[in-house]
N, C-alpha and C positions, 0 to 999 in steps of 0.2 A: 725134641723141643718140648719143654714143660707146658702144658693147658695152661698155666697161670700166668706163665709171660708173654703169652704170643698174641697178645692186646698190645700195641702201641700205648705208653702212659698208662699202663695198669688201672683203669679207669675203674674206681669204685662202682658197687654195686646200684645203690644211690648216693645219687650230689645234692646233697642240700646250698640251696643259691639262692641269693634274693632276687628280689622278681619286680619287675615294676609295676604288677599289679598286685593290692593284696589278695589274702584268701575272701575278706568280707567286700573287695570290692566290687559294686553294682557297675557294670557295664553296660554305655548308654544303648537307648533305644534306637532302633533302625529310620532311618530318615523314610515320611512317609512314601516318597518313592524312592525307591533301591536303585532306579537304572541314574546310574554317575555321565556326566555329557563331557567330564575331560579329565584330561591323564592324572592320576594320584598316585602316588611312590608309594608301591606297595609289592615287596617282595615276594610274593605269593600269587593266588589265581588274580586274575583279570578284574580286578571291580567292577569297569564297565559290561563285563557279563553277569554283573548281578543285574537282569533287564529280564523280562519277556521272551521264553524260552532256556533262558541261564541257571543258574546256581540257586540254590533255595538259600533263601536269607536265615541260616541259622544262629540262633543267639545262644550262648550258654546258657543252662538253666529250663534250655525248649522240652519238652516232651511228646513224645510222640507215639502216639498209638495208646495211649494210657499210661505208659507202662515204661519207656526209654528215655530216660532225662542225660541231657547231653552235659558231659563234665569237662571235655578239653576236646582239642582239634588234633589231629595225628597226621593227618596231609593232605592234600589234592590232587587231583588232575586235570588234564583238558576237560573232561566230561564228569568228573564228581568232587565230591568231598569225603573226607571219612572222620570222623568223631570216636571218641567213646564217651558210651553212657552208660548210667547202671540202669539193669533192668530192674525196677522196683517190684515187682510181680515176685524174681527171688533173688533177690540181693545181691548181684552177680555183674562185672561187666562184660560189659559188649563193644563189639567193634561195629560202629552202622555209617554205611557208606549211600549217599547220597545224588544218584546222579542229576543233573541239567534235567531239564523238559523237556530240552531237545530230543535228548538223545533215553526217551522213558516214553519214550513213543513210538507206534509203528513194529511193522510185519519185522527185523531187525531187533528189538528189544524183547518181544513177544516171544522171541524162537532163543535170546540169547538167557533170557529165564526159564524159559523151558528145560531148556537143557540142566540148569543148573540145580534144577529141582531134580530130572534122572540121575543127576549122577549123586543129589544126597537121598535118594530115596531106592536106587537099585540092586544094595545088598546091605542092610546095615549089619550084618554080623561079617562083612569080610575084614580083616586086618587092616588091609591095603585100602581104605576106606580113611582111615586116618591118616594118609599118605598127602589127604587135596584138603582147601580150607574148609571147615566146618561151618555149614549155612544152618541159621536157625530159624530167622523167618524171610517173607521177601511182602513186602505192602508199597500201594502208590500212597503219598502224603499228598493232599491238594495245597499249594501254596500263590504269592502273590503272580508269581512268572510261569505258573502252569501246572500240570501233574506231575510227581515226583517219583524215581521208581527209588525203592531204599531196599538194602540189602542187610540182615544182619548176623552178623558173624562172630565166632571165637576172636578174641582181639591176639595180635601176633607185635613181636618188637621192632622188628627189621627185615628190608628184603635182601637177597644176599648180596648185592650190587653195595648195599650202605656196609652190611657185617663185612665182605672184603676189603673196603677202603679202610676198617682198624686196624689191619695186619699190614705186619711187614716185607712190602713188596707186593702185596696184596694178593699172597702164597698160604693157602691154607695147612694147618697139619694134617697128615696124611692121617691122624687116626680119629679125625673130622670128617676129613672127606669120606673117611669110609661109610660113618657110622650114616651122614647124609644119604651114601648111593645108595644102601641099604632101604634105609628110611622111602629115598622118592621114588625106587623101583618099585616097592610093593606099591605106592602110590598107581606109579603107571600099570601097574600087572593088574591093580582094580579099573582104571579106564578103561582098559585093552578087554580085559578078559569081559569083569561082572557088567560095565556098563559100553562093549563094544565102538570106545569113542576115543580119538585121537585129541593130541592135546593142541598141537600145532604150534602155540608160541612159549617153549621153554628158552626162558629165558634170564638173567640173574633178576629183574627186578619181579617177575612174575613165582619168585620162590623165594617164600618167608620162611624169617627167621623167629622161634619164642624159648622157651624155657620149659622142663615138667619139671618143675619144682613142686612140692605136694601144697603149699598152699602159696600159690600162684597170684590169687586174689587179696591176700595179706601184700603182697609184694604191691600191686599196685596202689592200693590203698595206703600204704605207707609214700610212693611215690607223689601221689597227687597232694599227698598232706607239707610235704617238703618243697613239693614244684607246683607252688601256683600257675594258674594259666597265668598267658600275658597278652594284653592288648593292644596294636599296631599304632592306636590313637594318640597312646603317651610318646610315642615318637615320629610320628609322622603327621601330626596333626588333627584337625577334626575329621574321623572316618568313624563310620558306621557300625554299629555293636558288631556286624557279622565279621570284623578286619582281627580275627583272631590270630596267634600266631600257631603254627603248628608243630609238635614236639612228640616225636615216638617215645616209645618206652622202652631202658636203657635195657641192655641186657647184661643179666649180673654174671660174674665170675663164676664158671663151676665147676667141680672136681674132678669132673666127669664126661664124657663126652656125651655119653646116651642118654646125658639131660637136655640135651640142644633138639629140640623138634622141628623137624622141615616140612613144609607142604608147599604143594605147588599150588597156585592162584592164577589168576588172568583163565579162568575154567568159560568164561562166556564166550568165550571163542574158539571154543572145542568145537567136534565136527562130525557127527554121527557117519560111519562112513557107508553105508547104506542108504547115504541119499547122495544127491548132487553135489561137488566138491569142490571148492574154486583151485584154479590153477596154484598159483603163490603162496605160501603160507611161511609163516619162518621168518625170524629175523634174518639179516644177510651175511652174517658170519658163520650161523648155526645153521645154512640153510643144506637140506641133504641134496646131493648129485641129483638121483630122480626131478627132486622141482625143480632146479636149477634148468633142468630142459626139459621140462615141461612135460615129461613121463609119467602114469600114473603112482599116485602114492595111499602109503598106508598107518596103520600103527609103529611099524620099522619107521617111518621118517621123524616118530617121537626119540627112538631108541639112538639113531645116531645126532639128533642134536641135544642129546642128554650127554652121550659121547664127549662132543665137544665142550657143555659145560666142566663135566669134572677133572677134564684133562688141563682146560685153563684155571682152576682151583689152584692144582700142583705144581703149576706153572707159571703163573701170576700174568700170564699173555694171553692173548686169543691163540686157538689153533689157526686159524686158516683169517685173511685177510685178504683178500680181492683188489688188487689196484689198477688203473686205467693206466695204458700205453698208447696214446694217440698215433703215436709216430711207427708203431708196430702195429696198429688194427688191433691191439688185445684190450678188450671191456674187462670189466670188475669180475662177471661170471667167467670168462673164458679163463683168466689168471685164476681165481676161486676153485675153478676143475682142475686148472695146472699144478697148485698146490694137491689134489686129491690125489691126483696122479703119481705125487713124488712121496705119497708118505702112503697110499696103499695099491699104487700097483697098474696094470692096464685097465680101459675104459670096459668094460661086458659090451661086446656087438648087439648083444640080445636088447639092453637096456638102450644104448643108443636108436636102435630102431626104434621105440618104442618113445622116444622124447620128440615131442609137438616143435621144440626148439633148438635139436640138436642140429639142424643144420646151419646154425649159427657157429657153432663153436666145432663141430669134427668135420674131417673128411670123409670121403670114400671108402677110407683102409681103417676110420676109427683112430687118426692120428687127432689133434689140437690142429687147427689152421694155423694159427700165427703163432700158439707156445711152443718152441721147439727142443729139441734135446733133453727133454724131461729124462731117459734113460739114464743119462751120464750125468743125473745129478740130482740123485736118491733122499728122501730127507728123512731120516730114520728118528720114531719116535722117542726109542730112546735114548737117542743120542740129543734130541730137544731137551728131552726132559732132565736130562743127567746134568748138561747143562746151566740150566736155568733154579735148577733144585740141587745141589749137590749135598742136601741133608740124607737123601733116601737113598738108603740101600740098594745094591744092586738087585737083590731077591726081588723088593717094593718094585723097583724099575722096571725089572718083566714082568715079575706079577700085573702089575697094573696095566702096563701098556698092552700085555695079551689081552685083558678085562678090554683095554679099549677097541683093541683091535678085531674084539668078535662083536664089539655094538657100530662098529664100523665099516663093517663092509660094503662093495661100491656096488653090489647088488645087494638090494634091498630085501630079498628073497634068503640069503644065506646072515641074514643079521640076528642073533640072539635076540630070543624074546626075550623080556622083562622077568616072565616067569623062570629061564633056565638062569640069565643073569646071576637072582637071588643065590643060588645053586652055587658060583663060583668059589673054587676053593681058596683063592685069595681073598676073595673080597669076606670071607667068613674067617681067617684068621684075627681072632683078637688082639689088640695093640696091646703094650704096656707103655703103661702112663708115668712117665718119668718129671 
């Protein structure tokens, strides 16, 4: 499959489009109180959380800190904003993320910045360092709704949840994936190793997508000159400067795979493992056997829900999905094991002792309670994957699914570190680029 076509509508690099606001237009002022007392059509965050505790009322044009003037809006969440601005200090932009008051306070925000300072301050000379997003400063902003914690970052284009909705079947190429596992492995081999910390939620929208193009900063700046911001107001009515609309930065065509940069994000919720650990961690598709019953875990519980990331890349599916049988007693986790079971093997007696939860879900002999005949009915990867991919060679097929199947195993003790990973003689075979 050509790098050039495996975009859905070959989407230029930049779209020049008109905008309903211009480049010169002044965007009104914020209504002197922000907090909205009923419902306004507004596709985006909550306007009623622009109040006391909520959202900091950013206007385009705000700056902050001296030095960060905000040029467009890139998206939200329950708990922030994210902008870019240029830093005028050196003429550069930035990605500055903005959380609530709420949640920019407290023992919680105090520990989930800490962290995030060890891990950009633990080894700047390792490789695997440019694996995680790049924090450059972190400052509270005081505003109308309370203190503001702000984050500010290399600005990235996409996370990979939006980059696989452009592809077809939403199947990456395999000489994509590679150059990613590559890329985010050294990333985790710097958690793991130089800053001894677990990631906990890999996940697609917690790994972004940018570009190394050498001049990176041309590209944007040529982007903003074509793509005005736009604001909510011209179409929804009288709403308030901060009803911006929000628009990532496109990602352009390139010739090349090992122009594409990945790092992982959602880093505030990593987990020094040398302290206290909460049980659950993990989305619940990617979640490893260990947590699933409540067994202790470790650095391996990043390594096998990275597992299931790339193998759903090649497959445009989730690996595992967990469904409820009311009428057989079987929960989401017990089917969730059941699949584990059919694609790597019998349960470890060892690991089951060891799980706070497993007497939910096994017996005495370490069978499933209510999944049964898993034996006679094997679910062999790559026979999934051949499947659902019949682009990839049979070589790719095993190659990769051994790759997967040594970040997968059902004891977490015999699971490839990140550091031997890199090491894989497949995953270091170079593709050619047809």
């Amino acid at each position: 499959m050509k790098i050039t076509n495996w975009f859905k509508g070959r989407a230029s690099s930049i779209r020049s489009r008109r905008s309903s606001v211009g480049a010169s237009t002044v965007l009104p002022e914020p209504t002197p109180t922000p907090d909205v007392q009923v419902p306004i059509p507004f596709p985006e965050e909550k306007i009623q959380r622009y109040c006391k505790g909520g959202y900091h009322p950013t206007i385009l044009g705000d700056l902050f800190q001296k030095r960060y003037k905000v040029v467009r809006k890139l998206g939200y969440g329950p708990n922030s904003t994210v902008w870019l601005a240029l830093d005028e200090k050196i003429d550069r932009h930035v990605a500055l993320k903005i959380f609530t008051a709420t949640n920019s306070d407290g023992i919680g925000e105090s520990r989930r910045l800490e962290t995030l300072k060890y891990i950009r301050d633990s080894d700047s000379k390792s490789p695997g360092r440019g694996g995680n997003l790049n924090l450059f400063a972190i400052f509270a902003h005081p505003g109308p709704h309370g203190i503001h914690s702000c984050l500010v970052m290399e600005p990235m284009h996409q996370n990979l949840l939006e980059f696989t909705a452009r592809t077809e079947n939403r199947i990456i190429p395999l000489v994509i994936v590679k150059e990613m596992t590559r890329q985010l492995l050294s990333g985790l081999d710097y958690l793991h190793r130089s800053c001894d910390i677990t990631h906990t939620d890999i996940q697609a929208r917690n790994i972004l997508v940018s570009v190394s193009v050498e001049d990176f900063e041309y590209f944007i700046r040529k982007f903003l000159e074509m793509n005005p911001p736009r604001y909510y107001g011209d179409e929804y009515g009288d709403l308030p400067g901060y009803a911006v609309a929000s628009e990532k930065l496109p990602i352009p065509l390139l010739p090349r795979p090992n122009l594409f940069k990945f790092k992982f994000a959602g880093l505030g919720m990593s987990q020094y493992v040398d302290k206290t650990l909460p049980e659950m961690i993990q989305a619940p598709f990617f979640r490893a056997p260990e947590v699933i019953i409540g067994a202790p875990w470790g650095h391996s519980a990043d390594i096998w829900n990275f597992g299931c990331i790339i193998f759903e890349l090649l497959q445009g599916r989730v690996m595992f999905w967990g469904k409820e049988n009311k009428e057989k007693g079987i929960t989401p986790e017990e089917d969730h094991l059941g699949q584990m079971i059919q694609c790597f093997g019998t349960f470890p007696l060892e690991l089951i002792g060891q799980g706070k939860y497993s007497y939910k879900y096994f017996d005495c002999f370490g069978d499933l309670i209510h999944v049964k005949n898993l034996a006679m009915h094997p679910f062999p990867l790559e026979k999934s994957l051949s499947r659902w991919n019949p682009s990839l060679s049979k070589t790719d097929v095993v190659g990769f699914t051994r790759l997967v199947r040594s970040m997968m195993r059902l004891d977490p003790n015999e699971r490839r570190t990140a550091q031997l990973l890199l090491r894989d003689p497949w995953l270091n075979i170079q593709e050619e680029i047809g």
